[in-house]
C-alpha positions in Angstrom: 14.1 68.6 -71.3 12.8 71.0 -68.7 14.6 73.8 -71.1 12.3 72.7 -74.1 9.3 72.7 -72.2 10.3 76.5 -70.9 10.6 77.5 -74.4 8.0 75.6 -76.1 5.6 77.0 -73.4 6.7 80.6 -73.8 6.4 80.2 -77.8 3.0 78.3 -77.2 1.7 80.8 -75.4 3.5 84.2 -77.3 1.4 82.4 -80.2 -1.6 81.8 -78.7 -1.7 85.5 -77.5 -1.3 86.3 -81.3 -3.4 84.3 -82.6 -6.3 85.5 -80.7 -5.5 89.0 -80.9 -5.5 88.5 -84.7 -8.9 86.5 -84.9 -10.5 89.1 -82.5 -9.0 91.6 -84.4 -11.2 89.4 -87.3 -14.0 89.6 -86.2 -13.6 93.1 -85.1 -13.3 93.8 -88.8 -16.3 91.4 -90.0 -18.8 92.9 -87.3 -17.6 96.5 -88.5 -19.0 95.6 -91.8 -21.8 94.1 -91.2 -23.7 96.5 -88.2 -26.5 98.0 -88.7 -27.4 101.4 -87.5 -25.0 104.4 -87.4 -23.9 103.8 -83.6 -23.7 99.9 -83.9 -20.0 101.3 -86.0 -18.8 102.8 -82.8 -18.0 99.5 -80.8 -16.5 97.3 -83.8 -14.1 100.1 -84.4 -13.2 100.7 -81.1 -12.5 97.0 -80.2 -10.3 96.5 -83.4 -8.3 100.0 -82.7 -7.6 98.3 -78.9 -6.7 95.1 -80.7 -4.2 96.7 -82.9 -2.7 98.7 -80.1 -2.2 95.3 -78.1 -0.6 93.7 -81.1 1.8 96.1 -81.5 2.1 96.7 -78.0 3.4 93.3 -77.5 5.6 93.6 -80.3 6.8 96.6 -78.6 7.7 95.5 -75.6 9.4 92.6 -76.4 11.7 94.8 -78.2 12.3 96.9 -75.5 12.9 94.3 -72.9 15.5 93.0 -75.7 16.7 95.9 -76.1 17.1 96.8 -72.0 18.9 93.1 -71.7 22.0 94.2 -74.4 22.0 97.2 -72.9 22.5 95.7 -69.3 25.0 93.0 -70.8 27.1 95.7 -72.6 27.2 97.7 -68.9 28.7 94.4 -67.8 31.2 94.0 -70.5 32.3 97.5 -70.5 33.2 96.9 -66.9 34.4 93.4 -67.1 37.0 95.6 -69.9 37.8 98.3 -67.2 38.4 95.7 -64.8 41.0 93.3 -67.6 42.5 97.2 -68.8 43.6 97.5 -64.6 45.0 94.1 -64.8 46.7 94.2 -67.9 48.3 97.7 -67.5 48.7 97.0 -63.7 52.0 96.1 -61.8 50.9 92.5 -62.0 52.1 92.0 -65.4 55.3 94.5 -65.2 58.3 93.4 -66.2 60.8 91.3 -64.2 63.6 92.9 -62.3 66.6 91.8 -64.5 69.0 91.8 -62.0 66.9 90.3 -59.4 63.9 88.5 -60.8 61.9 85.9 -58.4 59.0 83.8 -59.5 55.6 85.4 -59.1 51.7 84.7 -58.5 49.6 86.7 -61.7 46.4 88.2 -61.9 43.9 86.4 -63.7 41.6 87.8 -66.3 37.9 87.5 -66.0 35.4 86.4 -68.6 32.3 85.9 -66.3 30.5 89.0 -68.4 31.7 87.7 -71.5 30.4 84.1 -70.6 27.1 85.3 -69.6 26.6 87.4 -73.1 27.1 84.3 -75.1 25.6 82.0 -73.5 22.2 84.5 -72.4 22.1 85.1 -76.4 21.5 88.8 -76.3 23.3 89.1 -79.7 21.8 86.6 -81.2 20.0 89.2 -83.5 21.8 90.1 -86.9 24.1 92.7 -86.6 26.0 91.7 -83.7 28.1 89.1 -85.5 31.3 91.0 -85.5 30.6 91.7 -81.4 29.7 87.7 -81.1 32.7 86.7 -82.8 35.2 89.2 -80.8 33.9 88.2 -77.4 34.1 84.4 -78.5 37.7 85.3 -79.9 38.4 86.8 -76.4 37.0 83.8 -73.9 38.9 81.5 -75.4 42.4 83.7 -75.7 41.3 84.4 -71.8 41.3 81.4 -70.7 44.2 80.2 -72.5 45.9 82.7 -71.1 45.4 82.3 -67.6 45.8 78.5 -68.2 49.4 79.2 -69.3 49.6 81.2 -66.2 48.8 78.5 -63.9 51.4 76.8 -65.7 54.2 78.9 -65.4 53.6 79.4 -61.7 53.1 75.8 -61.4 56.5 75.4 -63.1 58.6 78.5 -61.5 57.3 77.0 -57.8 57.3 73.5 -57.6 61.2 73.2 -58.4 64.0 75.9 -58.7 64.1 77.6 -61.8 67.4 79.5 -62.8 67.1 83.7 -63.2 67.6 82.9 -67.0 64.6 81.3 -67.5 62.3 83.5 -65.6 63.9 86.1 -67.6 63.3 84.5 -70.7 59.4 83.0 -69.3 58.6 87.0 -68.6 60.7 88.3 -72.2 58.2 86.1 -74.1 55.1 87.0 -72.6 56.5 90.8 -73.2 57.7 91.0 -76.6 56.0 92.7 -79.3 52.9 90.5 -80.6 53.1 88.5 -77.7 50.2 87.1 -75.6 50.2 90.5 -73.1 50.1 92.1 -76.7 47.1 90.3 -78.4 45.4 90.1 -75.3 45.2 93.9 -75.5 44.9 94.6 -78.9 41.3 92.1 -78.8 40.4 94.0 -76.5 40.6 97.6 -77.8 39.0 96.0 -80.5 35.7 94.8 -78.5 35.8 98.4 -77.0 35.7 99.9 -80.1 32.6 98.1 -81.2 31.0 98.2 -78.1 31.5 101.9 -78.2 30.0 101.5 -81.6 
């Protein structure tokens, strides 16, 4: 409830503001055309030139904060990328040692940047659905990912598992158009439109 009151009194008031900018910007216009007297022209004009710089200076800024908020949320998933790049190219995810492999603890992935652009709604404008849809496409392989991880170590640590099976556990997760290899590709693909 609190969150509708928030935005219905930021949208009362963004319309208020406009509304009396408009009607003084009215009025402006009606008392330019009906002055008397050659300096009586001055003021009118001046006072609607003032309005019309307000109105678009509103409009203006709110683009520009908008604009400074993608900007600062496309920092943050460009390093939130770095950081998943180190940990997926890292020695956490290398291979197993055939001849000696041991259960393991993995590196998780993190999503906190990727959560906070879709939920702030930054790219909620048109023209970002391709960027929306990737980073929603990317949360959820994320987190399915590390969920699987907490599963494996669950499994490989609570009871004994034979070398065969975490051979075959670490094959799968390694093979060509695995998880390790979509993970990856998605996100070379949200770097590229970042980039964009």
């Amino acid at each position: 409830m609190t969150g509708f009151l928030g935005r219905f009194s930021r949208q009362f008031f963004a319309a208020a503001t406009i509304a009396c900018l408009l009607l003084a910007l009215g009025i402006c216009g009606w008392w330019l055309t009906v002055a008397q007297g050659r300096d009586g022209r001055f003021e009118p004009a001046t006072s609607g030139l003032a309005l019309v710089a307000a109105i678009t200076g509103v409009y203006a800024e709110r683009r520009a904060a908008a604009r400074e908020r993608r900007t600062q949320v496309r920092r943050a998933l460009a390093d939130e990328l770095v950081k998943n790049t180190e940990l997926l190219t890292g020695g956490g995810f290398a291979p197993l040692d055939r001849f000696a492999p041991k259960a393991r603890v993995y590196p998780r992935l993190v999503q906190s940047a990727t959560d906070a652009a879709l939920v702030s709604g930054v790219f909620s404008e048109p023209g970002h659905a391709e960027l929306v849809s990737l980073l929603h496409r990317w949360r959820d392989a994320v987190h399915d990912f590390n969920r699987r991880l907490d599963l494996t170590e669950l499994r490989t640590y609570v009871s004994r598992v034979p070398a065969e099976e975490l051979l075959a556990i670490d094959e799968a997760m390694h093979r060509p158009g695995g998880q390790l290899d979509r993970l990856r590709q998605l996100r070379d693909s949200i770097e590229e439109v970042l980039r964009a």
